[in-house]
Every structure is written in structure tokens, then in C-alpha cells.
DRENLO-545997 format. One line per field, with one value per residue (C-alpha): residue in three letters; x, y, z. Coordinates in steps of 0.02 Angstrom, whole numbers. Layout:
! DRENLO-545997
code: [Ala ...]
px: [X ...]
py: [Y ...]
pz: [Z ...]
This chain:
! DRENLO-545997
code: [Unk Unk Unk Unk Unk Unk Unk Unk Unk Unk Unk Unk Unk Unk Unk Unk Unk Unk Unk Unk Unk Unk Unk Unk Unk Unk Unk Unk Unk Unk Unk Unk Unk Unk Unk Unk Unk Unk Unk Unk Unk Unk Unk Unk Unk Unk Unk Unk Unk Unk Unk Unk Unk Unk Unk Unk Unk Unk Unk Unk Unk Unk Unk Unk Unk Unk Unk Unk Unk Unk Unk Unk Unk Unk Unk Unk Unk Unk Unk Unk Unk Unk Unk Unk Unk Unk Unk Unk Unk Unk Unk Unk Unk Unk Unk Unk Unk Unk Unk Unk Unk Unk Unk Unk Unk Unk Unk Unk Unk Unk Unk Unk Unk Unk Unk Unk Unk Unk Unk Unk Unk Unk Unk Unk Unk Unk Unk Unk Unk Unk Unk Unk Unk Unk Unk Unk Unk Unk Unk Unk Unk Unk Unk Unk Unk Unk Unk Unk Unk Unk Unk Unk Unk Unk Unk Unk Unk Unk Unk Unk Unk Unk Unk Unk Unk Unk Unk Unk Unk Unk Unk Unk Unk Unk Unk Unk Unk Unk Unk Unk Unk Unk Unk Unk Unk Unk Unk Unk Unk Unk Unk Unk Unk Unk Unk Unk Unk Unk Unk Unk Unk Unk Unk Unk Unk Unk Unk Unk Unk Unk Unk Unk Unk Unk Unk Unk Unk Unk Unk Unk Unk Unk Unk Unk Unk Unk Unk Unk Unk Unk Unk Unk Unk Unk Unk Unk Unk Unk Unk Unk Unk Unk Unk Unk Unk Unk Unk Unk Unk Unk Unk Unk Unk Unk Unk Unk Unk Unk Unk Unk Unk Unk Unk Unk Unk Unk Unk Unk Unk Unk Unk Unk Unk Unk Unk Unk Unk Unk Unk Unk Unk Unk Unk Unk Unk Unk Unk Unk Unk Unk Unk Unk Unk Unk Unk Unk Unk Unk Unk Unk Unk Unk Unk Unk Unk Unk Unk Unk Unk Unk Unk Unk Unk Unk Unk Unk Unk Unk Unk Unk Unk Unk Unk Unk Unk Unk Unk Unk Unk Unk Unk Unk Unk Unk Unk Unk Unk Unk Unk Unk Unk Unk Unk Unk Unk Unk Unk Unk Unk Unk Unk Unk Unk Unk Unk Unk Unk Unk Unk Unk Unk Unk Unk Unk Unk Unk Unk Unk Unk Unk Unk Unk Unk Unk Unk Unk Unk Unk Unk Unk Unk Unk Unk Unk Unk Unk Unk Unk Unk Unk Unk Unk Unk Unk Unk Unk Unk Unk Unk Unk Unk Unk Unk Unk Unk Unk Unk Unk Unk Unk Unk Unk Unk Unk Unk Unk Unk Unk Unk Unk Unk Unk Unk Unk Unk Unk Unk Unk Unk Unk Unk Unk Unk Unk Unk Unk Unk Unk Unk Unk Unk Unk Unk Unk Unk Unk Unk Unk Unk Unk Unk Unk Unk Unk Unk Unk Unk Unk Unk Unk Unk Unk Unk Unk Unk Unk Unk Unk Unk Unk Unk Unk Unk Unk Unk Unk Unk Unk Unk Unk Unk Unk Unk Unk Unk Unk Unk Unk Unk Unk Unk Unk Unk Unk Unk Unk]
px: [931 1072 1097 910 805 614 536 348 271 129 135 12 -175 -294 -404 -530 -557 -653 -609 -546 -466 -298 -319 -198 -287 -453 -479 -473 -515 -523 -330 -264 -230 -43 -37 -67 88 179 163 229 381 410 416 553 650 736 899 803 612 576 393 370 233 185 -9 -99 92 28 -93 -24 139 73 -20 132 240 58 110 288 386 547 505 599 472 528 445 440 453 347 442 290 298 364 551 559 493 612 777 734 699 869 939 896 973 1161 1303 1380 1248 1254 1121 977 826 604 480 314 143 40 -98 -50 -129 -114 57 145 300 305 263 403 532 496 533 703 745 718 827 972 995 976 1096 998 980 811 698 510 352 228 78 -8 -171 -324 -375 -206 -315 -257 -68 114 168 330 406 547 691 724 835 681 759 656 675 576 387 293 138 -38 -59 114 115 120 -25 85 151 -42 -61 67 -43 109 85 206 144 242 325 526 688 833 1027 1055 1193 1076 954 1094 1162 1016 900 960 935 753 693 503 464 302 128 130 279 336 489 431 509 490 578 765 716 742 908 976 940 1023 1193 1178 1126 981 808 695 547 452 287 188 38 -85 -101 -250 -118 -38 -214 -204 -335 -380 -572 -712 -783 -589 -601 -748 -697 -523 -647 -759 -595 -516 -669 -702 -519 -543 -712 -653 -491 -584 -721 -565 -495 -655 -772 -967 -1024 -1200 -1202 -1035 -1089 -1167 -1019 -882 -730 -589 -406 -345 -509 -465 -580 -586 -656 -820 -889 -1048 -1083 -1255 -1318 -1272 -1142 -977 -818 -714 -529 -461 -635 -579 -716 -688 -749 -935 -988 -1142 -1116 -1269 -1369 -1372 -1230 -1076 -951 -790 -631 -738 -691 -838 -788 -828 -1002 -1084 -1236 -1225 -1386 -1437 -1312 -1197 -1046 -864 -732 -827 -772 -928 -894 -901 -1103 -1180 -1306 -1335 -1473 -1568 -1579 -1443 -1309 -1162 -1038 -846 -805 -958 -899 -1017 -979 -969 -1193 -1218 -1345 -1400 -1563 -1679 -1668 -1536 -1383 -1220 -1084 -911 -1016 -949 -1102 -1049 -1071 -1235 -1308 -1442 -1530 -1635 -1750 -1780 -1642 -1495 -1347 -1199 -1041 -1103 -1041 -1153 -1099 -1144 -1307 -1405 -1565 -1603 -1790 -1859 -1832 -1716 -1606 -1451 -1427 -1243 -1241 -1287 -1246 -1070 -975 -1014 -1069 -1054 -1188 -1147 -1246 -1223 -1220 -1385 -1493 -1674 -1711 -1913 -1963 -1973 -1803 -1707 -1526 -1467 -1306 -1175 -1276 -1219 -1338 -1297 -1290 -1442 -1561 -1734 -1792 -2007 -2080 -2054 -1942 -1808 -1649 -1580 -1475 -1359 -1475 -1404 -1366 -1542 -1642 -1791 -1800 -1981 -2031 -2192 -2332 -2513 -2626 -2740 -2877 -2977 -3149 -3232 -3075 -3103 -3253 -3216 -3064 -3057 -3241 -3313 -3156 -3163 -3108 -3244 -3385 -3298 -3293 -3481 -3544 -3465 -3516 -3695 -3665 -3605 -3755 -3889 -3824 -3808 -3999 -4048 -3974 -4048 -4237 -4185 -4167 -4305 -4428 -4336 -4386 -4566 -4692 -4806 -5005 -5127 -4965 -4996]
py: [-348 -213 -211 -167 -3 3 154 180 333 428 598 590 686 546 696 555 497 671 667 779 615 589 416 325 341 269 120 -67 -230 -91 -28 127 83 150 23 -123 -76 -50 -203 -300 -166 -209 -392 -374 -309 -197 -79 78 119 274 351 503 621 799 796 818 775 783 652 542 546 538 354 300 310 230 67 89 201 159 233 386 538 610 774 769 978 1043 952 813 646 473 511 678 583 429 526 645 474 408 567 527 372 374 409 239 145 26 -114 -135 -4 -91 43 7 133 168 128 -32 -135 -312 -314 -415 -494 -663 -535 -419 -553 -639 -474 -461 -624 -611 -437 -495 -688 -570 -459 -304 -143 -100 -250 -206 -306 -356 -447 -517 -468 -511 -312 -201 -50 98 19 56 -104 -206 -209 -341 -369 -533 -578 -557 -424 -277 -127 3 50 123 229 163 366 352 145 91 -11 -177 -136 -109 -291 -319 -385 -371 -208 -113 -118 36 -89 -110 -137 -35 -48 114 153 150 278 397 392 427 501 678 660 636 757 841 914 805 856 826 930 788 698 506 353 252 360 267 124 207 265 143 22 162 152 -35 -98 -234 -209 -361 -393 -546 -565 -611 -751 -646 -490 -416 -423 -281 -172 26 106 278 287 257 113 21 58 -57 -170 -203 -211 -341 -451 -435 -488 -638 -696 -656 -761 -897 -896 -923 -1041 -1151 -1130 -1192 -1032 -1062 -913 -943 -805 -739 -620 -515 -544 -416 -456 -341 -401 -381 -472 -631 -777 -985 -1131 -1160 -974 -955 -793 -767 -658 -468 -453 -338 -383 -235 -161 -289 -380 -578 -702 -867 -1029 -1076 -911 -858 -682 -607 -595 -410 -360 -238 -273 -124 -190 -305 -456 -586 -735 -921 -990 -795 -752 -598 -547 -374 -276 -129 -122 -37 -62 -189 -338 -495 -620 -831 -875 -692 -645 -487 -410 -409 -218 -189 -57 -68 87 88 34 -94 -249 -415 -538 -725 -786 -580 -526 -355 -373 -300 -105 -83 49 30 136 140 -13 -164 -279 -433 -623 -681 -493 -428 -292 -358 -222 -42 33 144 104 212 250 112 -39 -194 -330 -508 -602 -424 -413 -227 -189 -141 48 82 252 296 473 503 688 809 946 999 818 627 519 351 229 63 -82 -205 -411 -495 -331 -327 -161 -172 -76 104 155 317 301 496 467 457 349 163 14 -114 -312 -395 -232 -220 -45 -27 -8 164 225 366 334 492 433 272 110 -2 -183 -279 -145 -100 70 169 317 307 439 387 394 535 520 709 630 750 827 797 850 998 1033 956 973 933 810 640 600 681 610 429 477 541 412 290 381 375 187 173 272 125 -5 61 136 -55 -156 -45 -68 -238 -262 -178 -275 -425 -350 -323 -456 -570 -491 -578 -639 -605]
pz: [-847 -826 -1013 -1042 -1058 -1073 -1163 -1104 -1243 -1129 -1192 -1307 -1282 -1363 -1443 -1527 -1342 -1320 -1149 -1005 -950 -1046 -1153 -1051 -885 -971 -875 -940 -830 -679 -702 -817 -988 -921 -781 -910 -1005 -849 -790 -950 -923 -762 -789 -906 -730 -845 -770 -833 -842 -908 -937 -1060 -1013 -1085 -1078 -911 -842 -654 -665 -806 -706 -524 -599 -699 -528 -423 -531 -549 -407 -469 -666 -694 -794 -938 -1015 -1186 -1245 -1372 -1538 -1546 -1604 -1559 -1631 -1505 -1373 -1388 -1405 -1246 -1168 -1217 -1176 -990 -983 -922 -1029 -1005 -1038 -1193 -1208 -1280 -1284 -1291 -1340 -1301 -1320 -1178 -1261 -1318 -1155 -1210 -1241 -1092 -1033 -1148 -1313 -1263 -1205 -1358 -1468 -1376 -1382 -1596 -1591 -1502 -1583 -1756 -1709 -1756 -1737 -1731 -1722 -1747 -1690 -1823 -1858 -2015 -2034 -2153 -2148 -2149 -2183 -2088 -2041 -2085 -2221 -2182 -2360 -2308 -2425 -2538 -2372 -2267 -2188 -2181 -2301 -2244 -2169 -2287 -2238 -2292 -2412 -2473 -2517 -2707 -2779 -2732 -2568 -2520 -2552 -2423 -2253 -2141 -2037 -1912 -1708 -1651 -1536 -1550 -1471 -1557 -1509 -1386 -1508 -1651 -1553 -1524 -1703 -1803 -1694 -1706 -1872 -1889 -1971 -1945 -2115 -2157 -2162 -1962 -1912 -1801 -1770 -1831 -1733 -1896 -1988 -1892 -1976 -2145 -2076 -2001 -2151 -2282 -2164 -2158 -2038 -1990 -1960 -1923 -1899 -1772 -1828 -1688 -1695 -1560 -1670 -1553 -1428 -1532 -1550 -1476 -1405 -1476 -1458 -1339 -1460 -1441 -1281 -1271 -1375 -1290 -1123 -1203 -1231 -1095 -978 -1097 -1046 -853 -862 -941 -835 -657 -760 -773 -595 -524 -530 -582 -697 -758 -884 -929 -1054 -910 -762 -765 -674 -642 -678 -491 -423 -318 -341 -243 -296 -305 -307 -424 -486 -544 -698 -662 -581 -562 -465 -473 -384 -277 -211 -143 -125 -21 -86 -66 -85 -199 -274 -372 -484 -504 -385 -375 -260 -248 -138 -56 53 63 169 138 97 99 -17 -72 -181 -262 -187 -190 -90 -80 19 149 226 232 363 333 294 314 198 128 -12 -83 -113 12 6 101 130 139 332 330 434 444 547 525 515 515 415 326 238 130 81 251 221 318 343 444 529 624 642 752 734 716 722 595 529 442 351 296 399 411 532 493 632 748 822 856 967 940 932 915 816 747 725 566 503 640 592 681 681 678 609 714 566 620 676 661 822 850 934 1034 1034 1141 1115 1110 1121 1040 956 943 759 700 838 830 917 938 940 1055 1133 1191 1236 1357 1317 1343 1344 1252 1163 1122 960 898 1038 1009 1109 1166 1329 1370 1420 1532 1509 1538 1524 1419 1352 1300 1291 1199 1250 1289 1128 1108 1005 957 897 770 710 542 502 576 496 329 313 136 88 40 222 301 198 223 401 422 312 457 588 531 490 698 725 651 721 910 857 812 948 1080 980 982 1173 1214 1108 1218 1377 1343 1456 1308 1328 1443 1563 1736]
């Protein structure tokens, strides 16, 4: 829309946040509060898009461009409040422009494209200059009144401390969402004044103005008033989460999704579900994780930018940033670290960590292991506690293995190290050097055993009194089989 402007207010600090995070970078259904409102902005495909930081500027601004690279920043000076930060706004857009100008708050995250078209749509078929979204609601408690005119045209917004006993009764309450005339934003703004009790320059107050010189303010009250709710505290924060997840749920219910206990699946907003998925109690989609259809996610799982591929079961595990190939299965108790790679029938079982891992088709590691900066062919079977040891204290290492190799239990690979397709390794070997394809490495030294040791070393513990105590046990028994065979040998009396 060349003739449109979009106004996007996130300067503000959020001080009943508490937070060293500035409010609008508090996350909501996995994205910034910001990026919510940025998104309804952008859908508008307005000519301008401007974003007005002050507070933690670097980051708030460095996220506002993330979701929007074309926005242009605007720093809002010292002079606080929503009037100063709406004329510097309009001060940045070009001389010549002359349409129509949508403010929106940052913090505002359900607000999108159909609310805002349909507040633009109102202002311009009214012919107003400032048209304000509203909402009726059963509790105004808190919120700016809309005292409208006989006309239905609105008068003024009256603040909850300064409102007479009958406005109070009024239930229709301001959003902080508009769309003024540019023209009306350049006349009157510079005249806001900021003597109140908060020494700021009030956007609300060019209502008042621009009704006194005669021209039209309107109002659209809009059916969806949670759509309208800001977020100033942790508890909001929560709430807003709570709704939004309930919508996300629901939405993949209906597009085919089994969820057997919404109330304890979280799904982000960017998260990519197919048909018949079933999530089980527990679990956490987040960032952009895709899961193909067939697949069984859960219960009590968290998957971060995660692919899982088509009929997978994925049970009682952590993972970010890893990609789970067609009918692996992974978990329970399995944690998988960005650059983890499964192949199609792969499997990584029970209390196994991966990282920076490509684990073939058909390969497993099945139990209590670590395999981090290693590459696994096909068909390969990893023994039981196997540990690749990739750090050598300064630099990573990788370690090769080849297809169809049989890693016996209890292995150390020292990395670099590669083995061939097709080798074998023993029970409790350490790899230190390359084995060849069809070979079988060991290096397991003959068993020693020091008989007496501890009795004479750990004399008078538990272990040596169990140990003498068997010993003396031994001792009978060899004593009574050897009285027993010589009874045995003994001639009967009076033979000859």
C-alpha cells in the first residue's frame, strides 16, 4: 500500500517485567513478543515500516530488523511517552508522503493482519482522522473509556482516575491501537503537551485535539477483545502463552494431529506438523521442529529445530537442532546434540548422547554411550558404553566408523581414529590406531589375579572378614571331600 504507514511503539522498558530482558523480546509461542506484531505489520505490505526503539536499542533493534529487514529504526530521545514517540516516527517518514498512518504496541501480540485491515478499512470508509480500536468489555477496570457522542462519533478518552461517576459505567475501553490521517499527526502533534503527573507527551491526547478543531474520531469496536490484551507482567505473559498454545493445539487437532493430553503439549507457532502425528503427554515442539506423518513424538519429550522423518518414535528425549531419519527410534532417556543425524531404521537408545553425529541407515547405538564428532556408516551396531573421545584438551577429533562394523561393549575410540567396513572391536577394547576393513581389534591384557591381597591390605574391613569367612568355608569343604575319599579307599575287615 504506497498510501500506508505502520507505526510499531518499542521503546518502552517494561519495568513490572523485572527483567534484564526488555518486555518486547519476552518470548510468546517461541517468537519475541516484537516479532508477533511485526508480522501483522508486515502483512499489511505497508510503503513505510517504522520501529521506535530507546530501551536496550541494540538488541530490541537488531530483533525488530531479524523479523523485518526492510523496517526503518527510529530512536525516540529522552521526551517519553507514546505522543513523542509517534511524531519522531512521523518525522522520519518523507516529506511527500500523505496517506494514512496504523499504530500498533509492541506488546500487543495478538493483534494481526484481519484486526488491523479491518481498523483501516472502518477509518477510511468514515473518513476520519484518527480512528481508534476498541473493545467492550464486562471488566473495564484499569482502561481509558470511549465517551462517544450522541452521533456515535467519539468525544474524547477519558482516563479511568480522571472519569466521572457515569463515564465509569461506560464498558467501552481504548486499545492504544489507531490509524490517524498523516496530516492529522503533523498538525496536532507538536502540540501535545507533557504537563501531567507523567511528564510525557500522551498519543491520546490528538484525539482531544483533533475532535476540538473538528474533525472525526471513530471508533471500531472489535468482537475478539483478548486479541487487543498487552503484556506488561510475567503473570500476562503466561497467560497470553496459555492462549496462544490452546489455539496452536487445537489448530493441528483439526488438521489431522493426535494430541492425547493437550493441556501438557506445548507447540511453538513456527513448528510444522502432518497428518497423523500423535503426540503423547509431555511434550514440547519448539523453533522451527517439522514432523512427517506417522510419527509418534513423546510423552515427555523436547524437540528444538528438529526434523523427525515419517513413521519415527521419538520417546523421552531431548534434542536441538537434529535431523531423525524415516522409522528411527530414539529414547527413551536419550539426548541428542545440535549436528545429530539418524538415518532412515537408525536407532539411538537408552541414556546414549550424540553430537555433530551422522549415524547411517540402519546403524545403532543402542545404550549408555557417548558418540560426539563421528561418522557411522550403515548397518553398524555400537556396543554398549562405548565413548568417543573427541577432545584431546586443546582441539576436537573426529572418529570413522565404517558400514556394518560390530563394536563389542565397554570401547574407547581415541580419536582421529577411522574403522574399516566390516571390522569387529573386543569387549572393553580402547582404539587408539586405524583398524582395517575386516578386522578385529583387542587389546585386552591377560587377567591377574593377587590372591591374599585383601586381607593384607584392607585387613579388619567388611571385605576381609567376608573374604576369610569364604576362605575358611573353601577350606571345609576341600578338608571333607578329601576325608571323604579316603574313607572310599579303605579295604572292608576280614577281606583278603
Amino acid at each position: 500500500m504506497p498510501d500506508l504507514a505502520v507505526i510499531v511503539l518499542a521503546a518502552g522498558q517494561g519495568t513490572r517485567m523485572k527483567s534484564a530482558t526488555p518486555k518486547v523480546l519476552h518470548r510468546l509461542g517461541g517468537l519475541p513478543l516484537l516479532h508477533h506484531v511485526l508480522d501483522a505489520a508486515t502483512a499489511l505490505d505497508p510503503a513505510h515500516l517504522l520501529v521506535v526503539v530507546r530501551h536496550e536499542r541494540a538488541l530490541v533493534g537488531e530483533s525488530a530488523l531479524e523479523a523485518a529487514p526492510h523496517a526503518v529504526l527510529v530512536d525516540q530521545d529522552d521526551q517519553p511517552g507514546t505522543g513523542r514517540a509517534v511524531e519522531q516516527a512521523v518525522e522520519a517518514l518523507p516529506s511527500d508522503f500523505v496517506g494514512d498512518v496504523v499504530v500498533v504496541s509492541a506488546d500487543v501480540p495478538f493483534v494481526d493482519r484481519a484486526t488491523l485491515e479491518g481498523l483501516l478499512a472502518q477509518h477510511r470508509a468514515a473518513s476520519a482522522q484518527v480512528t481508534l480500536l476498541s473493545a467492550i468489555l464486562d471488566d473495564p477496570s484499569g482502561y481509558g473509556r470511549v465517551i462517544r457522542k450522541p452521533d456515535q462519533s467519539v468525544a474524547r478518552i477519558v482516563e479511568q482516575k480522571d472519569a466521572s461517576a457515569d463515564e465509569l459505567l461506560v464498558s467501552e475501553i481504548n486499545s492504544g491501537t489507531y490509524a490517524f490521517t498523516v496530516a492529522a499527526l503533523r498538525s496536532h502533534l507538536p502540540a501535545v503537551s507533557s504537563a501531567n503527573a507523567q511528564n510525557e507527551k500522551y498519543l491520546t491526547d490528538v484525539v482531544g485535539l483533533v475532535e476540538a478543531s473538528g474533525g472525526l474520531v471513530a471508533a471500531t469496536p472489535i468482537a475478539e477483545a483478548w486479541r487487543l490484551e498487552g503484556i506488561n507482567d510475567r503473570a500476562q505473559l503466561a497467560a497470553a502463552a496459555r492462549r496462544l498454545n490452546d489455539r496452536i493445539v487445537r489448530h493441528w487437532q483439526l488438521e489431522g494431529v493426535t494430541i492425547l493430553d493437550p493441556a501438557t503439549t506445548w507447540i511453538d507457532r513456527d513448528v510444522s506438523l502432518a497428518a497423523d502425528v500423535e503426540i503423547l503427554p509431555g511434550t514440547q515442539l519448539k523453533g522451527a521442529t517439522s514432523v512427517e506423518t506417522g510419527a509418534v513424538i513423546g510423552p515427555d519429550t523436547t524437540l528444538v529445530d528438529t526434523e523427525v522423518g515419517e513413521g519415527a518414535v521419538v520417546k523421552r528425549t531431548d534434542a536441538t537442532l537434529a535431523v531423525i531419519g524415516a522409522r528411527a527410534s530414539v529414547g527413551p532417556f536419550a539426548y541428542l546434540r545440535p549436528g545429530t543425524m539418524l538415518g532412515a531404521d537408525g536407532k539411538i537408545g537408552t541414556y546414549v548422547e550424540t553430537k555433530n553425529a551422522t549415524i547411517g541407515e540402519g546403524s545403532k547405538v543402542p545404550h549408555l554411550s557417548y558418540v560426539g564428532d563421528t561418522e557411522v556408516g550403515v548397518g553398524a551396531n555400537i556396543g554398549a558404553g562405548t565413548i568417543t573421545a573427541n577432545y584431546d584438551g586443546v582441539n576436537k577429533h573426529r572418529t570413522v566408523v565404517g558400514s556394518h562394523v560390530r563394536t563389542g561393549s565397554h570401547n574407547v575410540f581415541v580419536a582421529p581414529v577411522r574403522i574399516g567396513d566390516g571390522a569387529y572391536t573386543g569387549a572393553g577394547t580402547v582404539v587408539r590406531k586405524d583398524v582395517p576393513a575386516g578386522s578385529l581389534a583387542i587389546n585386552v591384557a591377560p587377567q591377574r589375579n593377587l590372591d591374599g591381597w585383601v586381607e593384607t591390605n584392607r585387613e579388619g574391613t567388611a571385605a576381609a572378614k567376608a573374604a576369610g569367612a569364604a576362605q575358611a568355608a573353601q577350606a571345609a569343604e576341600a578338608s571333607a571331600a578329601s576325608t571323604a575319599e579316603g574313607g572310599a579307599d579303605a579295604a572292608p575287615a576280614g577281606d583278603s
